[in-house]
C-alpha positions as CSV (number, residue, x, y, z in Angstrom):
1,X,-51.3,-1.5,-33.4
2,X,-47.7,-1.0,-33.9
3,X,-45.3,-3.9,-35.0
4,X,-42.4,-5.3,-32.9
5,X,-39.8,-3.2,-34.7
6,X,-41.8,0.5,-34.2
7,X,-42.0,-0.2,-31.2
8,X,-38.3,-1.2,-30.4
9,X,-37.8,1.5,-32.3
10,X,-39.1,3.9,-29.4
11,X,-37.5,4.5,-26.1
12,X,-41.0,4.0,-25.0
13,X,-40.4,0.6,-25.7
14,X,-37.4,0.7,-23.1
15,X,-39.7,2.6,-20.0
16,X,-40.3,-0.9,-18.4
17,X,-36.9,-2.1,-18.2
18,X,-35.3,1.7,-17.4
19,X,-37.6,0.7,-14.4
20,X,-36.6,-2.0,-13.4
21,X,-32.7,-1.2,-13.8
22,X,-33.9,1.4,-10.8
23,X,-35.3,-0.9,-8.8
24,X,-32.4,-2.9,-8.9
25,X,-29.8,0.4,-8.2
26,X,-32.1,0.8,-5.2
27,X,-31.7,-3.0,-3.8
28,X,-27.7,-3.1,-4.7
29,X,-27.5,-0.3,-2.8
30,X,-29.6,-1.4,0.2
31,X,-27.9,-4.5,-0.5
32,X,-24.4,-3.4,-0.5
33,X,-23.6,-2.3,3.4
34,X,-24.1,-6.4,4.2
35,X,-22.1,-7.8,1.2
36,X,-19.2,-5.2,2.0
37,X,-19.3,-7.2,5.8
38,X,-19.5,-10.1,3.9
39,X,-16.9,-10.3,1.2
40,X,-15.0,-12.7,0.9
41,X,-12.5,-12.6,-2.1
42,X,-13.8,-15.7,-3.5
43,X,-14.6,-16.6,-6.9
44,X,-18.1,-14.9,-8.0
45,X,-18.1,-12.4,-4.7
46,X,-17.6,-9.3,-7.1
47,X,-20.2,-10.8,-9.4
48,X,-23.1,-8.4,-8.0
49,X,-20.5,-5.4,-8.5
50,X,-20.6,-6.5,-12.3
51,X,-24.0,-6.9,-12.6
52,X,-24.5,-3.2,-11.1
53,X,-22.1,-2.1,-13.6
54,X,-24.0,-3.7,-16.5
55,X,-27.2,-2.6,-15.2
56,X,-25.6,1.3,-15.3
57,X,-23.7,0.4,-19.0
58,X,-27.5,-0.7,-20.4
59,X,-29.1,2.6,-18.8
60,X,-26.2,4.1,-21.0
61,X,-27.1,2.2,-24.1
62,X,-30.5,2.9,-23.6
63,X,-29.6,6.9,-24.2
64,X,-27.4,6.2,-27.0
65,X,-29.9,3.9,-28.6
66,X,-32.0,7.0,-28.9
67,X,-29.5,9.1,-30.1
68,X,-29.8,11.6,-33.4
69,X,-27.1,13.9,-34.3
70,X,-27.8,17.5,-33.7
71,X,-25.9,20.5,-34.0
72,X,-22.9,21.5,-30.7
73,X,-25.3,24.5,-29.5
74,X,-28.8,22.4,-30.0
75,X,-27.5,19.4,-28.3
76,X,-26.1,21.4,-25.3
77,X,-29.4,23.1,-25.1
78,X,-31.2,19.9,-24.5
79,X,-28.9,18.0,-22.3
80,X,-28.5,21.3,-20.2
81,X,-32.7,20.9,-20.0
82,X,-32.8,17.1,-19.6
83,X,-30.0,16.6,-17.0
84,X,-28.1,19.4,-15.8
85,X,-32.0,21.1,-14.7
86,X,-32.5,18.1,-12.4
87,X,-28.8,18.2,-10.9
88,X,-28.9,21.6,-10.3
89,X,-32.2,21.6,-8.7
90,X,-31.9,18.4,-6.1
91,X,-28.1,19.5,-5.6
92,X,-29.3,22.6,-4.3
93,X,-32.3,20.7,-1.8
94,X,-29.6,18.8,-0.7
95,X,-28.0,21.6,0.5
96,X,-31.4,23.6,1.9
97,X,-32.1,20.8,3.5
98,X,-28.7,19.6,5.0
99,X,-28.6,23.7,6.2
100,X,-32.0,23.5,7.6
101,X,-30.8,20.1,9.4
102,X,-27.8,22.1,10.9
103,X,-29.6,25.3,12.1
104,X,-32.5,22.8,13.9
105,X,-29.7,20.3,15.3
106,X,-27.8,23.6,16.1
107,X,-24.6,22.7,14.9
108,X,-22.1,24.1,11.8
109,X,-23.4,23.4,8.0
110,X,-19.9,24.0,7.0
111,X,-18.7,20.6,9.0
112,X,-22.1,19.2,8.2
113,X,-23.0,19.9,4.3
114,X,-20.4,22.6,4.0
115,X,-18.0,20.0,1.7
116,X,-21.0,19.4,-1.0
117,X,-20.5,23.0,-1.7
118,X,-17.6,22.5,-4.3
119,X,-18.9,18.9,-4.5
120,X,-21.9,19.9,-6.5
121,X,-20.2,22.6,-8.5
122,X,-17.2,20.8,-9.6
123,X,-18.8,17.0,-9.5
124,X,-16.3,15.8,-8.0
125,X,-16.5,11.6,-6.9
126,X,-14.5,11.5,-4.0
127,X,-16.1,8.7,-2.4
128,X,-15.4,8.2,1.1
129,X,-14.6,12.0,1.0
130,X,-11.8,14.0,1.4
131,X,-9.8,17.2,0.7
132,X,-9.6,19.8,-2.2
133,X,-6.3,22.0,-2.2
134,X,-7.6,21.9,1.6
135,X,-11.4,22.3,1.2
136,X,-13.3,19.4,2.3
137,X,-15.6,17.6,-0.5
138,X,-17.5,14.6,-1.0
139,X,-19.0,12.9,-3.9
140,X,-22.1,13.4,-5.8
141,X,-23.0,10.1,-5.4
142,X,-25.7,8.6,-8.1
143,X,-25.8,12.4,-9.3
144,X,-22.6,10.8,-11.2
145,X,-24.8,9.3,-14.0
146,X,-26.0,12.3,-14.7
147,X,-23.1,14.2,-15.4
148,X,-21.8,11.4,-17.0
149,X,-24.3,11.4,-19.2
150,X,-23.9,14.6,-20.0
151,X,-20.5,14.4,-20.7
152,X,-20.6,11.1,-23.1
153,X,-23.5,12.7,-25.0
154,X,-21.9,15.7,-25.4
155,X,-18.4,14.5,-26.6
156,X,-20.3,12.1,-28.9
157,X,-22.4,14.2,-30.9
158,X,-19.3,16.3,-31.1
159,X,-17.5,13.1,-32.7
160,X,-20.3,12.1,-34.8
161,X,-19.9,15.5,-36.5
162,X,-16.9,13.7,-38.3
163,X,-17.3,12.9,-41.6
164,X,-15.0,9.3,-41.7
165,X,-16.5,6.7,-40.1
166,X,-13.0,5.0,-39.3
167,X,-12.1,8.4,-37.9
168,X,-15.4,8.3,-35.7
169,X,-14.4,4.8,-34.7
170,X,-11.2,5.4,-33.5
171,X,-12.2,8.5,-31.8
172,X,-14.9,5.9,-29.6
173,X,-12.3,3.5,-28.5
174,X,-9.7,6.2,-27.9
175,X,-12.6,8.0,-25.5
176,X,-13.2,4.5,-23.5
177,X,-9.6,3.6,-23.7
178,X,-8.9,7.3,-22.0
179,X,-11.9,6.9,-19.5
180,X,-10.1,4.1,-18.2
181,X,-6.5,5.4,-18.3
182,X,-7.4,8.4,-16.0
183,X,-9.0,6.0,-13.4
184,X,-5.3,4.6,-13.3
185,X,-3.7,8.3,-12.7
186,X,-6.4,9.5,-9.7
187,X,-9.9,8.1,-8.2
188,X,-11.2,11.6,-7.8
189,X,-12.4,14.0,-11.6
190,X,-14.2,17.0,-11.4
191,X,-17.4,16.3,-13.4
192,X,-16.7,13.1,-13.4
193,X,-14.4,13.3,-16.4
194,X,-13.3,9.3,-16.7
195,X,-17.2,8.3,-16.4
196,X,-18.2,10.6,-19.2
197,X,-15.5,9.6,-21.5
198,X,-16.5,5.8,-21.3
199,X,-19.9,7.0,-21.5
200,X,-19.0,7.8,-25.1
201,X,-18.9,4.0,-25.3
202,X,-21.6,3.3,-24.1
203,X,-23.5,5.4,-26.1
204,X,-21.8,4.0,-29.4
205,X,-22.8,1.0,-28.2
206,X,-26.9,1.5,-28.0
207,X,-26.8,3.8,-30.9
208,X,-25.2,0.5,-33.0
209,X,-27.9,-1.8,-31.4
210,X,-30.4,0.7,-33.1
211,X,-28.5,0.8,-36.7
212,X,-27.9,-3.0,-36.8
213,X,-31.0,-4.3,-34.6
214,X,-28.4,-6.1,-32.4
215,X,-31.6,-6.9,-30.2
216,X,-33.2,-8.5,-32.5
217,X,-31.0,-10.4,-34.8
218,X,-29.8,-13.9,-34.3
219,X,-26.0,-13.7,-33.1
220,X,-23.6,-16.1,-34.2
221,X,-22.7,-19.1,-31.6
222,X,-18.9,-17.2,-31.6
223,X,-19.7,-13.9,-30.4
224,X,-22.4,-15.1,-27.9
225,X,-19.3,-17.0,-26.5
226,X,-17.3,-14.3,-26.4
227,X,-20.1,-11.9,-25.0
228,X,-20.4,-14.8,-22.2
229,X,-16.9,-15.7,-21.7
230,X,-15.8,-11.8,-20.6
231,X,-19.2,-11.6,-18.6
232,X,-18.1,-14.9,-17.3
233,X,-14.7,-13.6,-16.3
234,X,-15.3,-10.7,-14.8
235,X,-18.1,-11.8,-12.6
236,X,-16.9,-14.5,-11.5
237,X,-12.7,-12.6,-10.4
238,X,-13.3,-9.3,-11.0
239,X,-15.2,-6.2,-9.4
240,X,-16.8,-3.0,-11.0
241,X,-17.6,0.3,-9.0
242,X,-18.1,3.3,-11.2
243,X,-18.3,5.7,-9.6
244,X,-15.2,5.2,-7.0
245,X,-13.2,4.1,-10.2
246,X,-12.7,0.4,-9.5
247,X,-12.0,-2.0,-12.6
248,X,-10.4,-4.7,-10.1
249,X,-10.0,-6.8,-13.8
250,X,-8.7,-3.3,-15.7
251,X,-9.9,-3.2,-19.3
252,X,-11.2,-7.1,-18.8
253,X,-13.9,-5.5,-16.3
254,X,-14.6,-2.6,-18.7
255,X,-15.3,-4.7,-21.4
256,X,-17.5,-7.0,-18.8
257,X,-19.9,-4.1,-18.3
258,X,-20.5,-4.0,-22.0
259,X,-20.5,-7.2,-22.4
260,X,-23.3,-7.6,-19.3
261,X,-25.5,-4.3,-20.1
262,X,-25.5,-5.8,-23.7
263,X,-26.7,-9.2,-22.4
264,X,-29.4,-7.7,-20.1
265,X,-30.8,-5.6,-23.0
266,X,-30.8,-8.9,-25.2
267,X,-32.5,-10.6,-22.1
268,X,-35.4,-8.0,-22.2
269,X,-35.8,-7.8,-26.1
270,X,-36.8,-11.4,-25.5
271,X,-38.7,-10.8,-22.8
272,X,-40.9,-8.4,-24.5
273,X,-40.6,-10.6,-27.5
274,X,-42.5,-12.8,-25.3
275,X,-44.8,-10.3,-24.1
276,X,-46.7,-10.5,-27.7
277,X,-48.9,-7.7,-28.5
278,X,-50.5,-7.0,-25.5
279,X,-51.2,-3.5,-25.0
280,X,-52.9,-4.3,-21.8
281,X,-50.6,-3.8,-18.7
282,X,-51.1,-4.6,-14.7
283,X,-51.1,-1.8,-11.7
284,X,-47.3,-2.7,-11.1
285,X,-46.1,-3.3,-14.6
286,X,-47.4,-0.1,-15.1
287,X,-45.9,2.2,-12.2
288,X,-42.6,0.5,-13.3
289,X,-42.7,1.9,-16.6
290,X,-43.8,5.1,-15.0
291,X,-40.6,5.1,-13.1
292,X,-38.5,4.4,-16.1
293,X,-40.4,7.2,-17.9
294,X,-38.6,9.5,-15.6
295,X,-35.7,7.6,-14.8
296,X,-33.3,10.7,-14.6
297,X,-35.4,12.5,-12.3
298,X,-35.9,9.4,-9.8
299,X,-32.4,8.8,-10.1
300,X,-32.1,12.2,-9.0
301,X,-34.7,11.7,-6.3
302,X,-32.8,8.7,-4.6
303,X,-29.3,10.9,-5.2
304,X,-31.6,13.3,-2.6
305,X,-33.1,10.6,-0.4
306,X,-29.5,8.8,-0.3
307,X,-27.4,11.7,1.3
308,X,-30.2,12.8,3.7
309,X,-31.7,9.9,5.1
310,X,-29.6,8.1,7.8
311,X,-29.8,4.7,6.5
312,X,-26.8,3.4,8.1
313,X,-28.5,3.7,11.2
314,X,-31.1,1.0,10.4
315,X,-28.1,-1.6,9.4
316,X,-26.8,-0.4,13.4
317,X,-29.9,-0.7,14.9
318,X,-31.0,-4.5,13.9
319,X,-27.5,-5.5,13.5
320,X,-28.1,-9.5,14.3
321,X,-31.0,-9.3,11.4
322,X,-29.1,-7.6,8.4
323,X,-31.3,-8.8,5.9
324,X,-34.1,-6.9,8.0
325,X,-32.8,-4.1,7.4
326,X,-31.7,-4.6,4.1
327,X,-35.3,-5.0,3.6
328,X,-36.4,-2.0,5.5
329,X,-33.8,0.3,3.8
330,X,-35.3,-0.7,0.3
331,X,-39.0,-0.6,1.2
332,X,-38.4,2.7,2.7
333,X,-36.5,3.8,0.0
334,X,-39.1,3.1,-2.6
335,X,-41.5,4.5,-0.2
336,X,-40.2,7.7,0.4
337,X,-39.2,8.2,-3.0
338,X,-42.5,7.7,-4.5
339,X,-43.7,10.1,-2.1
340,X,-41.6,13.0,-3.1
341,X,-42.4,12.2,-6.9
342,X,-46.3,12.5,-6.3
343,X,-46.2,15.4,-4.1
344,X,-44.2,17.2,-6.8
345,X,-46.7,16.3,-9.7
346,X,-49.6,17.3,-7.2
347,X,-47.6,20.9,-7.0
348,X,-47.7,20.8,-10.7
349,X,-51.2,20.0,-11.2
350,X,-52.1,22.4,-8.5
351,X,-50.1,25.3,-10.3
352,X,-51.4,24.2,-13.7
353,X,-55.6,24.2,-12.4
354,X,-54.4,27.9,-10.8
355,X,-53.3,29.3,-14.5
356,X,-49.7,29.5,-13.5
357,X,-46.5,27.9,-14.9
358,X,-45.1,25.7,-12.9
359,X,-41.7,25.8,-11.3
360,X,-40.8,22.2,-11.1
361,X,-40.6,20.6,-14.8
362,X,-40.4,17.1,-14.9
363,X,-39.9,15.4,-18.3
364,X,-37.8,12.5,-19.6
C-alpha cells in the first residue's frame, strides 16, 4: 500500500478533487445567470467570482504540480496531443453541429455559427461577442483553459530551460505581471495570450507545492494570515472573471486567485489526510474521480454542450422559480454530459472488439 507522500506524489492522487473543481465550474455557471440579476455591489457579492477563479488557479496548479522539464519539441509534442487534440476536435463539432442546426432550421450558418469560424482558429475571448477588422467572432468560452494551458506550459518549460534560478524567478513574475498588464490594454487576445502568461504562474506555483510539499508542511501563523487576509479581501470587494479579463481589485484579485486555489488545494490535502488509507471508494466518489481523470476532455465536453444547448431558455421559461432552473440547467448539464462521454467510450470499445484503431482518443 502506498504511503501518504507516493501518493501525493501522483496526480492520481488529485483525480477526485480535479472532479470536483468540475462539478463546481458546472453549478457556477448554472449558477451565474441568477447572481448576474442579483448583484448587488455589496461587500462579499463578488466572493463566488473569486472562488471560481481559485477553483480555475488550483486546476492550474494541479498541472504544474505535475510538471517535468522536457525538451521545446517534446513538450510541444505532448501538449499538442493532450490539449490542442481535444480543442481541435469539439471546436470543429461545434461547428458541424451549429451548421447542421442552420441547414434543418433553414436559416444562414454564417449569422448563426459563422463568427466561431475565426473564433476557434485564432482563440479569441470576446465575450459577449463582437467584431474582428469587421468579421464577426465570439469567444471560445471554457475552451479558454485549454489554450491557456497550453500557453503557460509551453512558455514555462521554455523558462525552466534557464540555467539561474533568480533569472527563472524573475522570468515567472514578469509573465504574471504581463498577463495582467495586457488585460489593462484590451479585453479581447487571440489564444488567449493574457491567460496563458498568468498561467505561467500558476504552474510555478503547483510545481513549488511539489518541490517544497507546501501541502503537507505546517505553515507558519504569518503566511496563513497573509494567504487569508488577500483571500479575505478580494472576496469579500473584489471580482474575478478570467476569461472576460476582469480583476475588479487589479493585482490584489490576481494574487486572490492564488491565494484561494492555494487554500482549496491545502483544504483537500487535509481532506484526504483524513481519508486515511482507505483504498476502498463509493459508486459516486468513484465517477468523480473518473471525471477528474479526464478533466480536459469533459471540460471540453461542457465547452460543446455550453454553446449548443439553449440554456438561457430554461432561466426564461420558469422565470418566478430561478433556482428551478438553476437546478435543472445543472442536472441537465451533468446529464447530458455524461451521456456524450459514455457513448464515445462505447464507440471506442466497439472499434477496439472490431480490430480497428479508434478515431476518438481520450486520455488525460
Amino acid at each position: 500500500m502506498r504511503n501518504k507522500s507516493e501518493r501525493a506524489e501522483s496526480l492520481g492522487y488529485f483525480n477526485l478533487a480535479k472532479g470536483m473543481g468540475i462539478l463546481l465550474i458546472l453549478a457556477g455557471h448554472s449558477i451565474t445567470p441568477v447572481l448576474t440579476q442579483m448583484q448587488t455591489g455589496k461587500i462579499f457579492s463578488g466572493a463566488g467570482s473569486v472562488l471560481g477563479g481559485g477553483v480555475i488557479a488550483a486546476f492550474f496548479m494541479i498541472s504544474g504540480f505535475g510538471f517535468y522539464k522536457r525538451s521545446m519539441k517534446k513538450c510541444f509534442s505532448i501538449q499538442c496531443r493532450l490539449l490542442l487534440r481535444p480543442y481541435g476536435i469539439v471546436a470543429a463539432a461545434v461547428l458541424g453541429t451549429r451548421g447542421l442546426l442552420a441547414i434543418l432550421e433553414q436559416r444562414s450558418f454564417l449569422e448563426h455559427g459563422g463568427e466561431l469560424v475565426l473564433t476557434y482558429l485564432l482563440g479569441l475571448n470576446a465575450e459577449g461577442g463582437g467584431t474582428l477588422l469587421g468579421i464577426p467572432i465570439e469567444s471560445v468560452s471554457i475552451f479558454w483553459f485549454v489554450l491557456a494551458l497550453f500557453v503557460g506550459w509551453m512558455i514555462y518549460n521554455w523558462v525552466m530551460q534557464m540555467k539561474s534560478p533568480a533569472r527563472r524567478t524573475e522570468m515567472i513574475v514578469s509573465c504574471v505581471i504581463l498577463g495582467y498588464g495586457l488585460t489593462l490594454i484590451a479585453k479581447v487576445w487571440p489564444f488567449c495570450l493574457p491567460m496563458g502568461l498568468l498561467a505561467v504562474g500558476y504552474l510555478a506555483a503547483g510545481r513549488q507545492m511539489r518541490e517544497e510539499r507546501l501541502l503537507e508542511r505546517k505553515l507558519p501563523v504569518w503566511c496563513m494570515g497573509i494567504l487569508l487576509g488577500v483571500a479575505g479581501i478580494s472576496a469579500a470587494f473584489g471580482q474575478v472573471n478570467i476569461v472576460a479579463c476582469v480583476w475588479k481589485l487589479g493585482i490584489i484579485d490576481v494574487a486572490g486567485s492564488f491565494c484561494v486555489g492555494f487554500l482549496l488545494l491545502r483544504l483537500y490535502a487535509w481532506f484526504m489526510k483524513k481519508q486515511g488509507d482507505q483504498e476502498k471508494t463509493g459508486r459516486i466518489r468513484g465517477l468523480i474521480e473518473e471525471v477528474g481523470f479526464y478533466s480536459i476532455w469533459i471540460v471540453c465536453l461542457h465547452a460543446y454542450e455550453k454553446i449548443i444547448i439553449p440554456w438561457y431558455r430554461v432561466y426564461g421559461m420558469i422565470r418566478a422559480y430561478p433556482w428551478l432552473a438553476v437546478a435543472i440547467c445543472f442536472i441537465g448539464r451533468c446529464l447530458i454530459m455524461y451521456g456524450i462521454y459514455k457513448g464515445i467510450f462505447w464507440i471506442k470499445g466497439k472499434q477496439k472488439r472490431k480490430g480497428k484503431k479508434p478515431k476518438i482518443r481520450i486520455e488525460e
